[in-house]
C-alpha positions in Angstrom: 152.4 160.6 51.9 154.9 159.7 49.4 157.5 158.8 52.1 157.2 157.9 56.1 159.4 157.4 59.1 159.5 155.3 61.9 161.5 154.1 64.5 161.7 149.8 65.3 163.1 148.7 68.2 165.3 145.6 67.8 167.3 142.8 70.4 167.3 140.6 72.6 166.4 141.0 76.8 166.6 137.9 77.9 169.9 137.0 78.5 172.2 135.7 81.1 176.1 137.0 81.4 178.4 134.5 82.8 180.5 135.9 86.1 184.3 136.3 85.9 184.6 136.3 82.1 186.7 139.0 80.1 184.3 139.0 77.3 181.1 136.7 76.4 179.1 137.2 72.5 175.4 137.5 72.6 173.5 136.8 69.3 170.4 137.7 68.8 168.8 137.4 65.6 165.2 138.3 64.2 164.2 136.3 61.2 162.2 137.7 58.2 159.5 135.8 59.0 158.9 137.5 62.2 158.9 141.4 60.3 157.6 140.6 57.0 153.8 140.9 58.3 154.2 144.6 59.8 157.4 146.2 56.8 155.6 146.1 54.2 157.0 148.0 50.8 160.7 148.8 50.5 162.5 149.8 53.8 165.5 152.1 54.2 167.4 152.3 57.2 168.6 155.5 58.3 170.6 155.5 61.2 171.0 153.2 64.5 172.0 153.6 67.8 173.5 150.6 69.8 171.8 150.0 73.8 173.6 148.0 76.3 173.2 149.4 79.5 176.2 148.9 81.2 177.0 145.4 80.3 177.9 146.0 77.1 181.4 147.2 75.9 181.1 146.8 72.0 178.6 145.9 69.5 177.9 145.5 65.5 174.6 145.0 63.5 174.8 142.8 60.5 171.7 142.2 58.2 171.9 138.9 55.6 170.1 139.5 53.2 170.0 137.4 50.1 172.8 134.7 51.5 175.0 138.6 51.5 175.8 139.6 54.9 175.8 143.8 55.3 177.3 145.4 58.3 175.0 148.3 59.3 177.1 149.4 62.2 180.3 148.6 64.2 180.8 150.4 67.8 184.0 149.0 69.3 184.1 150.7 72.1 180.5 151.3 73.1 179.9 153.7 76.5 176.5 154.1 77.9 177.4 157.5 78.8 178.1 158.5 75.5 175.9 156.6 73.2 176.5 156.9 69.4 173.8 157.6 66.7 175.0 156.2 63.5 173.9 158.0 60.6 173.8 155.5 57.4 
């Protein structure tokens, strides 16, 4: 096949949120080293969808590559009820 699709699951589920705080940042990062055994070739993202339950009230996906950092997606008011597919 000259061109595939497939769908990678990304983030972080072990986490604590501290109580009686307006807003708290979680970072979660997955290094190159830990993805360059299973991507192999060129990869193109298509789209992404942001998953938070109902902890989560906003969320952005930033990929550095090459010391650059790219934003792939910014959701500043995220809703579980309404979750967003981002078409890139």
């Amino acid at each position: 096949r000259p061109k595939d699709a497939d769908v990678l699951k990304i983030g972080s589920v072990n986490f604590t949120l501290s109580p009686n705080r307006e807003s708290e940042t979680i970072m979660g990062v997955c290094p190159n080293n830990c993805t360059k055994n299973i991507l192999l070739g060129p990869i193109y993202v298509i789209s992404a969808t942001h998953y938070m339950h109902l902890a989560g009230r906003k969320m952005s996906i930033t990929i550095k590559r090459d010391d650059m950092l790219i934003t792939v997606t910014n959701e500043p008011t995220y809703s579980y009820y309404s979750p967003q597919v981002i078409t890139l």
